[in-house]
C-alpha positions in Angstrom: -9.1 3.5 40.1 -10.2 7.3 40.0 -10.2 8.5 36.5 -10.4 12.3 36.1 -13.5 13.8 33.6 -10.8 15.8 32.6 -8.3 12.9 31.2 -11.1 11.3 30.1 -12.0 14.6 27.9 -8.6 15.2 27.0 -8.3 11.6 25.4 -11.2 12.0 23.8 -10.8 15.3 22.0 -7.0 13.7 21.5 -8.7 10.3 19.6 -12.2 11.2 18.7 -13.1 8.1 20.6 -16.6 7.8 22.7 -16.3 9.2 26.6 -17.4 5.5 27.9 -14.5 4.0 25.6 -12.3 6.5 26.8 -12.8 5.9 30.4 -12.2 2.3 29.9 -9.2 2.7 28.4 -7.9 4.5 31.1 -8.6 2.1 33.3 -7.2 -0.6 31.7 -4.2 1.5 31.7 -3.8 2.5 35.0 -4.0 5.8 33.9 -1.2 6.0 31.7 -2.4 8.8 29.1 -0.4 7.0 26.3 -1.0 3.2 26.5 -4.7 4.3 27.0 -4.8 5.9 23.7 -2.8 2.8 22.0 -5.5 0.8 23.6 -8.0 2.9 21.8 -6.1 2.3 18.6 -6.1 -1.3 18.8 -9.5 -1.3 19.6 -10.4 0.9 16.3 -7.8 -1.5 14.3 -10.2 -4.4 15.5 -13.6 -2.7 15.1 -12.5 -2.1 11.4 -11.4 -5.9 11.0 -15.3 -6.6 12.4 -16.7 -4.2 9.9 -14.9 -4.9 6.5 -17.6 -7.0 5.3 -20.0 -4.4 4.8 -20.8 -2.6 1.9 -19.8 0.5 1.1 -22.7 2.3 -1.6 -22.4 5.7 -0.3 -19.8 8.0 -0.1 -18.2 11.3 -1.4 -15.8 12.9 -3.6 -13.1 15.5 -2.2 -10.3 17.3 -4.6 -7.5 19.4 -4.4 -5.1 21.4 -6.3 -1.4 22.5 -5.0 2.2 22.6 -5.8 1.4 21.9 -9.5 -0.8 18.5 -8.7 -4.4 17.7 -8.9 -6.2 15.6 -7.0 -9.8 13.5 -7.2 -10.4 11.0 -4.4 -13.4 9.0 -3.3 -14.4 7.8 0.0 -16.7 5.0 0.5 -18.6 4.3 3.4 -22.2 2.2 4.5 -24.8 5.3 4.8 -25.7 9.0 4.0 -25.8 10.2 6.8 -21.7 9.3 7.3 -21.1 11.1 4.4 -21.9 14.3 5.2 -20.8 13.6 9.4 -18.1 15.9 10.1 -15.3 13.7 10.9 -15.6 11.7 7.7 -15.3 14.9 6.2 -12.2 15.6 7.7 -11.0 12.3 7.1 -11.8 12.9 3.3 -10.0 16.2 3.4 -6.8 15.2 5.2 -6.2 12.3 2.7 -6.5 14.3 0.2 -4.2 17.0 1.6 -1.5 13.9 2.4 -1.9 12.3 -1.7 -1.9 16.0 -2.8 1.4 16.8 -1.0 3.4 13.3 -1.7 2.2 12.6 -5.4 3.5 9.1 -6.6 5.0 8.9 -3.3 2.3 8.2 -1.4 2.2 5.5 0.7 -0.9 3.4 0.6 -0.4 2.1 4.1 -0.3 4.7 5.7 -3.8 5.9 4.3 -5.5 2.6 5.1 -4.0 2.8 8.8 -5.9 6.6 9.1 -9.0 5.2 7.3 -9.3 1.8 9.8 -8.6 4.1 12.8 -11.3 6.4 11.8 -13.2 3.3 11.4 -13.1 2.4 15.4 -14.5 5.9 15.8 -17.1 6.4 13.3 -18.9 2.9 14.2 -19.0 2.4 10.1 -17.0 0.2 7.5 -15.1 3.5 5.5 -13.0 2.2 2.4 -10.6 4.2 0.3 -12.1 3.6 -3.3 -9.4 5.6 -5.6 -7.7 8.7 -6.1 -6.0 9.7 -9.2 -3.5 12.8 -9.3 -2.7 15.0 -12.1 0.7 16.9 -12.7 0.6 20.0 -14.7 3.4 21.2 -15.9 4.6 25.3 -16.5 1.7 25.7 -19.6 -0.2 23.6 -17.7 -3.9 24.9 -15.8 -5.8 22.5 -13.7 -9.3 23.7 -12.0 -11.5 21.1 -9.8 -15.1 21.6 -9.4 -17.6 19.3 -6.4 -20.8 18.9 -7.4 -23.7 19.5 -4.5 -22.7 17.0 -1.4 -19.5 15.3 -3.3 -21.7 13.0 -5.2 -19.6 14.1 -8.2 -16.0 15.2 -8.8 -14.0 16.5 -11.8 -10.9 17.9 -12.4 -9.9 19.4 -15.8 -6.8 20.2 -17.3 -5.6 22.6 -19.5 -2.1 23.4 -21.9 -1.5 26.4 -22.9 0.9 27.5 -25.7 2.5 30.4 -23.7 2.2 30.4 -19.6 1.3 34.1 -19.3 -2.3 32.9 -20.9 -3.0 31.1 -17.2 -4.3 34.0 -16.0 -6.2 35.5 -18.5 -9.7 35.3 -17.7 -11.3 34.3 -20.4 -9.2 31.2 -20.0 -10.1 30.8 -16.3 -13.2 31.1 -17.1 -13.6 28.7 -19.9 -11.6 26.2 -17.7 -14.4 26.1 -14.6 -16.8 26.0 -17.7 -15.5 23.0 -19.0 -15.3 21.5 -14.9 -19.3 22.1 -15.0 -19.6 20.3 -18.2 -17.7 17.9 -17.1 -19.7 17.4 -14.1 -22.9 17.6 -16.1 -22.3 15.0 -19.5 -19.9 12.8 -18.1 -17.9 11.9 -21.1 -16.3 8.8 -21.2 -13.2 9.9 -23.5 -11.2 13.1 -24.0 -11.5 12.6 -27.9 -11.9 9.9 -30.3 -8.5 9.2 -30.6 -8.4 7.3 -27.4 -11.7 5.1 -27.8 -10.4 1.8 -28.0 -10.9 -0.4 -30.6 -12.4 -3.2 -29.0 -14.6 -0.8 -28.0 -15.8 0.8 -31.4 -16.6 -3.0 -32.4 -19.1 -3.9 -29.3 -20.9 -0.9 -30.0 -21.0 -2.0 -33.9 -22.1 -5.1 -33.2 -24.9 -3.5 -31.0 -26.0 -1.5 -33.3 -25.8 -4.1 -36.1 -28.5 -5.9 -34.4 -30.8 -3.0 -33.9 -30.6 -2.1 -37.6 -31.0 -5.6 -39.1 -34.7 -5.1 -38.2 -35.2 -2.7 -40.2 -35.1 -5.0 -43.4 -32.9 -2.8 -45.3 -29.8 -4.2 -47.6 -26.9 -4.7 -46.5 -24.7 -1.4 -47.5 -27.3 0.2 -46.5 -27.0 -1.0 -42.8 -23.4 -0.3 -42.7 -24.3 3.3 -43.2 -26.7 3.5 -40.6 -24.5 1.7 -38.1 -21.5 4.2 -38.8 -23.7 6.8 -38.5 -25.1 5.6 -35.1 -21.5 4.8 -34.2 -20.2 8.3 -35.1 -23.2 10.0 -33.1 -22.6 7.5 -30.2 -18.9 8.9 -30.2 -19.7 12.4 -30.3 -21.6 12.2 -26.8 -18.8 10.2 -24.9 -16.3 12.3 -26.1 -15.5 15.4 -24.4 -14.2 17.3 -27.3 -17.4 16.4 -29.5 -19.9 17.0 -27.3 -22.3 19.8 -27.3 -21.2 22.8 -24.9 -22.8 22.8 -21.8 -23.7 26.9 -22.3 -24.2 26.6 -25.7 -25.9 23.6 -27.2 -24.9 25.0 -30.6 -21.2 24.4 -30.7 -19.0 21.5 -30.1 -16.4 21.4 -27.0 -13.8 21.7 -29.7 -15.3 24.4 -31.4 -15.6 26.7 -28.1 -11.7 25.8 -27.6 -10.6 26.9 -31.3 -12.6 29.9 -30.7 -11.0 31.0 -27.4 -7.7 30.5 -28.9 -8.4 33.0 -31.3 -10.1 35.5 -29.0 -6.6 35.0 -26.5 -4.4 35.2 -29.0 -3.0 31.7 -28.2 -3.4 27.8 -28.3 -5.8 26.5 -25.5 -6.6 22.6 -25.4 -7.8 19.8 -22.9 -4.6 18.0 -22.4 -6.6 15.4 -19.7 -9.5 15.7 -17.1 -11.2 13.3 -14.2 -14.7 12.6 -13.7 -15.6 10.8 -10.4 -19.4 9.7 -9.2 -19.6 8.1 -5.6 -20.5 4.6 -6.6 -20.4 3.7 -9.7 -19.1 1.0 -11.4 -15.2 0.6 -12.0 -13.6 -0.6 -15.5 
């Protein structure tokens, strides 16, 4: 059968498919513009089935912010050089876009169906890691910040005591401050208060260990192991750590201070740190 360049082009700037797989399709279908490009989806539906095996180590973060939600979600795929390829780009961008708009009611299936069809396109195993939205509320500010090619995403929030204080800029400014330092330290914790217990005693028992070589008695080792504990806290937890603009003061400290200079109460009420790849609790 003669199959025009022209549907051929058409179906491929309509599916993203490859011209050869394209013209196939076409012939399989008789020409029939439609079944041709369900033939191309089945086809992508398969090649992802072939491909789920492989491991996905690279990757990249996209974020978003609208209609009082934030958004951090990683896609995974099998090379660097697909992260940064155009499509899976887009891809990135228009899940983001549908999880931004739809909140809790998202549906999951429908974002694995775009991901395996971009799969049959892109020739590489893609996976959907996470996502995690934030909802602000009417004192709430949320600002996102990508670091270099997506390796790392963050997305910080902040309450305010009266909404007006959104759009100071001091408080703007603090905000994609606190996104950088984010990005840069990594904390594992907004604040003490939410280090779990469990936790506190592994990292006791760790440091136990290291002191008892020391030789020293035993209240004595206690003390050293708080104080290694309460130092070990102070650099997971956002609110203790050193400022990333100033070493000299504490997160906390820079908040307390730009509540006074806004005439107003300005904390971290919850934030999001995302690196491609690493491990998941």
């Amino acid at each position: 059968m003669d199959i025009k360049a022209l549907d051929v082009k058409k179906l491929r700037e309509k599916t993203g498919a490859g011209m050869m797989d394209c013209k196939k399709a076409l012939v399989e279908a008789k020409g029939d513009f439609a079944q041709a490009e369900q033939i191309l989806k089945e086809l992508g539906l398969a090649a992802a089935q072939k491909r789920a095996g492989r491991e996905t180590r690279e990757g990249r973060i996209f974020s978003g912010i609208d209609n009082g939600r934030g958004v951090l979600v990683e896609l995974s795929c099998e090379t660097d050089f697909v992260a940064t390829n155009q499509e899976f780009v887009a891809l990135g961008e228009k899940l983001t876009a549908q999880i931004l708009a739809d909140g809790e009611a998202v549906k999951q299936e429908n974002l694995e169906k775009q991901v395996k069809e971009a799969i049959g396109r892109i020739k590489e195993n893609i996976v959907l890691r996470r996502y995690n939205v934030l909802a602000a509320g009417e004192e709430d500010l949320l600002v996102d910040y990508i670091h270099g090619q997506g390796k790392i995403g963050v997305l910080v929030e902040l309450t305010v005591s009266d909404p007006a204080l959104k759009d100071h800029p001091r408080v703007k400014e603090t905000a994609f401050d606190l996104a950088l330092h984010t990005a840069a330290f990594a904390p594992l914790y907004l604040s003490r208060d939410k280090v779990g217990e469990d936790y506190c005693r592994e990292q006791e028992q760790v440091f136990m260990k290291q002191a008892e070589n020391l030789g020293k008695p035993e209240k004595v080792l206690k003390g050293i192991v708080q104080g290694k504990l309460n130092k070990h806290l102070g650099e997971i937890c956002l609110l203790d750590q050193a400022f990333v603009k100033d070493q000299s003061l504490k997160v906390s400290k820079v908040l307390a201070e730009l509540s006074k200079e806004v005439d107003g109460q300005v904390a971290v009420k919850d934030y999001l740190y995302y690196k491609t790849g690493e491990v998941l609790a």
